[in-house]
N, C-alpha and C positions, 0 to 999 in steps of 0.2 A: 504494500500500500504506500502510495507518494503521499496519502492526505488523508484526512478522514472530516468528512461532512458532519452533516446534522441536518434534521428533519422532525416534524412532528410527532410525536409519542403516541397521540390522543387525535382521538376525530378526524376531523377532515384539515385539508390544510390547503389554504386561498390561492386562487389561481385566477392568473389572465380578470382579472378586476379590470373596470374601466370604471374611473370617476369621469364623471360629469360635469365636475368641477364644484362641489359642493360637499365634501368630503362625503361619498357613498361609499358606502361600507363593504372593503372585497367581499367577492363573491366565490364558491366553491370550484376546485376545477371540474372537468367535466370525468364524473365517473366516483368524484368522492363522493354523492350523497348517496341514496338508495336508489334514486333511477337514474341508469346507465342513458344518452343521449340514442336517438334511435339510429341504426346503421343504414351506411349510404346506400344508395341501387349498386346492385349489382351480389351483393351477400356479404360485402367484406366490410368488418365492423369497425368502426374507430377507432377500438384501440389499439388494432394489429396497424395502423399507418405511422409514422414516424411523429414524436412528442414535437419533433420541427414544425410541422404541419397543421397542428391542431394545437399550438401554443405558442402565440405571437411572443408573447414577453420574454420566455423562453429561448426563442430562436435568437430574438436581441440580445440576450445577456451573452449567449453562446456564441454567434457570430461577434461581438468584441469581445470574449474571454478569448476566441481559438486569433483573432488577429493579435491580439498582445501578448499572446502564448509565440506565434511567429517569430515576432520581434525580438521577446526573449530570448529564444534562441539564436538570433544572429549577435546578440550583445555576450553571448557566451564565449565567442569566437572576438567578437572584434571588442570588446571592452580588457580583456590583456594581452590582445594584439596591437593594442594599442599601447599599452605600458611598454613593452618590447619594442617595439618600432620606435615609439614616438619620446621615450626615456631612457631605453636601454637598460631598461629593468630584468632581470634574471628568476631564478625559482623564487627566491624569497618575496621578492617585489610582489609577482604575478600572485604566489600563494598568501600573500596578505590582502591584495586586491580581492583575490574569489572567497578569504573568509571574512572579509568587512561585512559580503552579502549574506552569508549566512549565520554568522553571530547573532543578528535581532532575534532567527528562529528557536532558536535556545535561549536566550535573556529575557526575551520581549514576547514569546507569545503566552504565557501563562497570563500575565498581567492583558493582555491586549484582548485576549479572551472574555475576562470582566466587565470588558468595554464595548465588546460584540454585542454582550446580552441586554447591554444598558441604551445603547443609542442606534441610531436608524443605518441600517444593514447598506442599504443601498446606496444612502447618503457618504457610508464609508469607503464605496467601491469607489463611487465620483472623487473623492476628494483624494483617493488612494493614486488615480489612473493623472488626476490632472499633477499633480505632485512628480511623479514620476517621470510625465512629461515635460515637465521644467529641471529637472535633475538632471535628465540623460543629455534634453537638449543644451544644456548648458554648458555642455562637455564641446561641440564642434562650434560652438557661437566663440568657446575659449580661445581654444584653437585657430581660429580665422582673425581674432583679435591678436594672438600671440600670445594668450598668456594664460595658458592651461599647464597646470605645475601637476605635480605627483600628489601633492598634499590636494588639491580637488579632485581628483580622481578617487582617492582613498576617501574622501570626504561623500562624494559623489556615490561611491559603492555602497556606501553602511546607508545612504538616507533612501538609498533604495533599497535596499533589505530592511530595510524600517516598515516601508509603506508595502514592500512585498507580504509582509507580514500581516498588515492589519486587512490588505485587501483577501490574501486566502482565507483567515477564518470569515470576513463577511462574505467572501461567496460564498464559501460551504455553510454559512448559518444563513444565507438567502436562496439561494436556488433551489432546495428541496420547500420555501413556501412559495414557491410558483409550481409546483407540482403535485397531482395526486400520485397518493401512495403508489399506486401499481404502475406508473408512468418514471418512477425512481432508476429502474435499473438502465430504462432507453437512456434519460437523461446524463446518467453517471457514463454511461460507453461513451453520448455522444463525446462528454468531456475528454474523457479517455482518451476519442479518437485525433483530435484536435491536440491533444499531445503529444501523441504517437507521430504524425506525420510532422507537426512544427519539430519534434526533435531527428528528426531522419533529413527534414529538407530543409529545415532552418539552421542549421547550421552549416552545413555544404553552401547553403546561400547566402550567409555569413562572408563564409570565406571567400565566394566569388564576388561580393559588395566590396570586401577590403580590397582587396585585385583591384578592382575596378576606381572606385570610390577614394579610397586610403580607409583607415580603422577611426579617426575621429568623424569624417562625413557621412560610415554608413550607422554610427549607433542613431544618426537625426529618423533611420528607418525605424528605429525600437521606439524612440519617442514618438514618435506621430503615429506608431502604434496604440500607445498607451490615450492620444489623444481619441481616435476614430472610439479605441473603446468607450471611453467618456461619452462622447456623442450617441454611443448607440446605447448608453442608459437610459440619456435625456430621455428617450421615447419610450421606455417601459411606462404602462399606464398602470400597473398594480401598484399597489401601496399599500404598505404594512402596516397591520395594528397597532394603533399607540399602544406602546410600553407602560402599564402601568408602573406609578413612581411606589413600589413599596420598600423599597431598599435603603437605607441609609447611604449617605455619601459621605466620604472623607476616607483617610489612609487606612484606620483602624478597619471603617466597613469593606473595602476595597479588598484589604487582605483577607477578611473572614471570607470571602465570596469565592478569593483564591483557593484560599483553603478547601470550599465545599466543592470548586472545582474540583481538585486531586482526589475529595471523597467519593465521588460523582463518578468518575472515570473508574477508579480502582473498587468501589465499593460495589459495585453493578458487576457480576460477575461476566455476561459477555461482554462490555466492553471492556474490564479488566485483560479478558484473554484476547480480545480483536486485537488489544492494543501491544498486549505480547510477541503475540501470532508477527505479526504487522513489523514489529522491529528489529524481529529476529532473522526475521526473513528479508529484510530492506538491509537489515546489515551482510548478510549473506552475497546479497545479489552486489552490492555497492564493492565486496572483498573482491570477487571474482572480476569486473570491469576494472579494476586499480590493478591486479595483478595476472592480468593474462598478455597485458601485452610483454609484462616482462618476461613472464611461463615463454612465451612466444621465442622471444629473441635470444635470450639464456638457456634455458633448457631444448625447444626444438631447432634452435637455429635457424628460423625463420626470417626470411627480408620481408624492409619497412612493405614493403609491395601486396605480400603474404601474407602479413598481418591487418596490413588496410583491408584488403579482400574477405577475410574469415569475420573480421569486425562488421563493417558494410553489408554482405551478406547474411552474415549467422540475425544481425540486430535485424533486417527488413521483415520479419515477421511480426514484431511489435504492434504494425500497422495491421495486419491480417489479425490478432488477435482484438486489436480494438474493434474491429469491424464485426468478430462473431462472438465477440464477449455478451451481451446482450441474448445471444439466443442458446450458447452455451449453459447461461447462469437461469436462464427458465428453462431449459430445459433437464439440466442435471438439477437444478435447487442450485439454489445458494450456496447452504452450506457443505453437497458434496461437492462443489465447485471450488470451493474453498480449498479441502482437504486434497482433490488430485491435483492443483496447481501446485501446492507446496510438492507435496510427492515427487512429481514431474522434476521440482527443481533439487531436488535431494539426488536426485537421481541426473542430472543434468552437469551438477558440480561435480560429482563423484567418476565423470567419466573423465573428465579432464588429464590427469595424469594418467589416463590410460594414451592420451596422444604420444606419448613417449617410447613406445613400442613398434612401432612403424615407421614407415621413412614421410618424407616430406606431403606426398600425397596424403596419406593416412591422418598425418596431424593435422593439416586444414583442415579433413573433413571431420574428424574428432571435434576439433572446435568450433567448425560451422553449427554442427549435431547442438553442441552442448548449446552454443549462444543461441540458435534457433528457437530451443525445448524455452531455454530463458525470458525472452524476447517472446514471446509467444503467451506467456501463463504470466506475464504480471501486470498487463493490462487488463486479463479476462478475471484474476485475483483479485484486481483494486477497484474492481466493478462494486463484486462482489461484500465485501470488507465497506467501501462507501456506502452501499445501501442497507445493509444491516446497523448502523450504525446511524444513519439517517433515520431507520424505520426502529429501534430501542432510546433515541433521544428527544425529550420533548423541546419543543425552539424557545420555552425561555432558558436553557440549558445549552444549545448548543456551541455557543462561543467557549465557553466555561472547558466543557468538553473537549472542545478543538484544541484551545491552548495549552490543555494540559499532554495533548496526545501527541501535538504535531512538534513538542521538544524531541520525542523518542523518536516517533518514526522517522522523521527528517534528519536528526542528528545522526541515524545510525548510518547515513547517506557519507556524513564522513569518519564514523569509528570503524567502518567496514575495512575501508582502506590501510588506514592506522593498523587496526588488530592485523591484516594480512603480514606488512612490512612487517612487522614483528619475527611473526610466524615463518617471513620465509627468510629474515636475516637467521633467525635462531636455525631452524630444522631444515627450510628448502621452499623454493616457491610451489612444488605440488603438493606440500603439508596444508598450505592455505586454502585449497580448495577441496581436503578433507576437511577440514574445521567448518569452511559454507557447509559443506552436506551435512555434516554435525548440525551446524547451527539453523539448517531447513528443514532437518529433522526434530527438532525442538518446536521451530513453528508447527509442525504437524500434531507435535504430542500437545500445542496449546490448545491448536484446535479439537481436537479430541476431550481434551481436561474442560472445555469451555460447552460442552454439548453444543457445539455449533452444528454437528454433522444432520442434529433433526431438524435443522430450517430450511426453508423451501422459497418462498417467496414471500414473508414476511417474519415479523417476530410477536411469538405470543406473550399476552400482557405480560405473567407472570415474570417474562426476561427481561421486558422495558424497564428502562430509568423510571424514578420517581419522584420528583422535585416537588416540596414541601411550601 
């Protein structure tokens, strides 16, 4: 899991509202109350058509999340190819520049979580997206004036991982109340999907912007991303339930809330294990990408060429799994969906050091096999994992929720790496890809420990949160 949402607990949950301009009160989506809308001619029913198509507000949030999702990805490339080109910066430069962005996610989302549940969802994406877009762009305005230092660059990094932060918990505490419950898992692929392809062709396009462009003129692409998404808020017509004010304010109440956050998450036994499940396995996969290119070039003696090819290749499934994540996970259930993904990668890691037994041939395809099996089960996973967690949390909970989850799962995105280099300075680089199948085999036993394997397509009360 990259992320974990939030969604209603209880009842129905508001969808595609149109005010009128008089504050009218949202209205249910189509399919949450007890009568289903009637199906179109021809026999095929509503709900089998795409949540695109029968959910405007939706498709806006979704078409500017998947364009700033793009742009991210080319700033992955050209924000410390820029450092290196335009400073002469080295590992250390570059690796303080990519952990400026993700610091906030471990400091700042516990607390920012609090703030989810307290102020308007959507108001925080706008102000998250326009912010952004004065950060990034401020980086090639520097530049053109001459006077973009390292010290705004670094400055530049952290106050986007700032507002990266406050904007993923209010998606994931808004986008599941523009959706009915059963419309959850279309929703979750779409996002998925929009991941999957922004990270396979946004950064290759990245790279071919810096060529083109240089690395300060193409991040003005990531910012005018971040803009068009703003734009495509403005026109959402839903609007969320005022918040009732029953909460205390100040530092003392702020921290209690924190607090019930962590009790919240941990105290709830499936999402106690989703969240296990989720990091064990997020650090798993994070181990195996940090360390195959080295497996690659030290232990198979593979060229840069060879391993571009097994990378490039094994990953483009990612894209094929977001695409059938969605009929996978109603089809198998949720929760065995859950359980063979991990399998798969327990099973994916562990053949790895078997590339070592064959000559050059055999080891790409070893590692195509492995990265493919990979690339494949953790879009159809994170489906999965986001809607159960949507459909056990009620939305005044879900910020609370998120920030306490999205330290683990995210952060494990960099202890994965860490633990590997350990593991292959100490014993060898193909110890570290028995320790991922160890450690994908733990996500399996969480899932197991968590009775996940009997959910299906939703979760029954008795497993839901319950917020007091």
């Amino acid at each position: 899991m990259t992320s974990t949402n939030s969604s209603s607990g209880t009842g129905t949950t508001p969808a595609e509202a149109e005010s009128a301009g008089g504050g009218v009160p949202p209205q249910s989506p189509p399919g949450a109350s007890g009568t289903a809308p009637p199906p179109p001619a021809g026999g095929k029913s509503a709900k089998q058509r795409s949540v695109l198509f029968r959910n405007r507000d939706f498709a806006l949030v979704w078409g500017g999340e998947s364009i700033s999702l793009l742009g991210s990805e080319i700033s992955v490339v050209a924000l410390p190819l820029l450092a290196v080109i335009g400073f002469g910066e080295g590992a250390v430069g570059v690796g303080m520049l990519i952990a400026a962005q993700w610091i906030p996610f471990v400091l700042l989302a516990p607390l920012m979580g609090v703030f989810t549940d307290r102020l308007n969802r959507r108001m925080m994406m706008q102000v998250s997206n326009a912010a952004r877009f004065v950060v990034l762009g401020s980086l090639p305005l520097a530049w053109a004036l001459d006077g973009l230092t390292m010290v705004h660059l670094y400055v530049a990094a952290l106050v986007k991982g700032v507002f990266d932060v406050v904007f993923q918990l209010a998606y994931q505490a808004y986008l599941p109340q523009l959706l009915a419950r059963e419309d959850l898992v279309d929703g979750n692929a779409k996002t998925q999907l929009s991941r999957s392809v922004a990270l396979i062709f946004g950064r290759s396009g990245g790279g071919a912007l810096v060529s083109v462009l240089g690395a300060a003129r193409a991040l003005t692409v990531d910012a005018v991303s971040y803009l068009l998404a703003a734009i495509a808020l403005s026109f959402v017509r839903f609007r969320e339930p005022e918040k009732q004010q029953t909460h205390a304010r100040g530092l003392r109440a702020t921290l209690v809330e924190l607090r019930g956050g962590i009790s919240m998450t941990f105290g709830n036994k499936l999402l106690r294990y989703l969240t296990l499940m989720a990091t064990f396995g997020n650090t798993a996969v994070s181990m195996v990408l940090a360390m195959i290119i080295v497996f690659g070039y030290e232990d198979l003696g593979l060229t840069a060429a060879q391993v571009g090819l097994t990378l490039g290749v094994g990953g483009a499934p990612v894209v094929l799994g977001a695409i059938l994540s969605r009929r996978i996970n109603e089809r198998l259930g949720i929760g065995r969906t859950l359980l063979v993904t991990h399998v798969m990668l327990v099973v994916a890691f562990a053949l790895l050091p078997l590339a070592q037994l064959g000559g050059t041939g055999f080891a790409v395809t070893v590692l195509i096999i492995s990265q493919g099996i990979s690339s494949f089960t953790t879009p159809v996973g994170n489906v999965g994992v986001m809607t159960l967690i949507q459909k056990a949390t009620p939305p005044q909970a879900m910020g609370r929720v998120g920030g306490v989850s999205l330290p683990l799962v995210w952060g494990a995105n960099a202890a994965g790496p860490l633990l590997g280099s350990a593991v292959a300075v100490t014993v060898g680089n193909a110890a570290a890809f028995y320790l991922a199948s160890a450690l994908a085999l733990c996500a399996v036993l969480w899932v197991l420990a968590g009775s996940v394997t009997r959910l299906t397509d939703d979760v029954p009360e008795d497993m839901r949160l319950v917020v007091d």
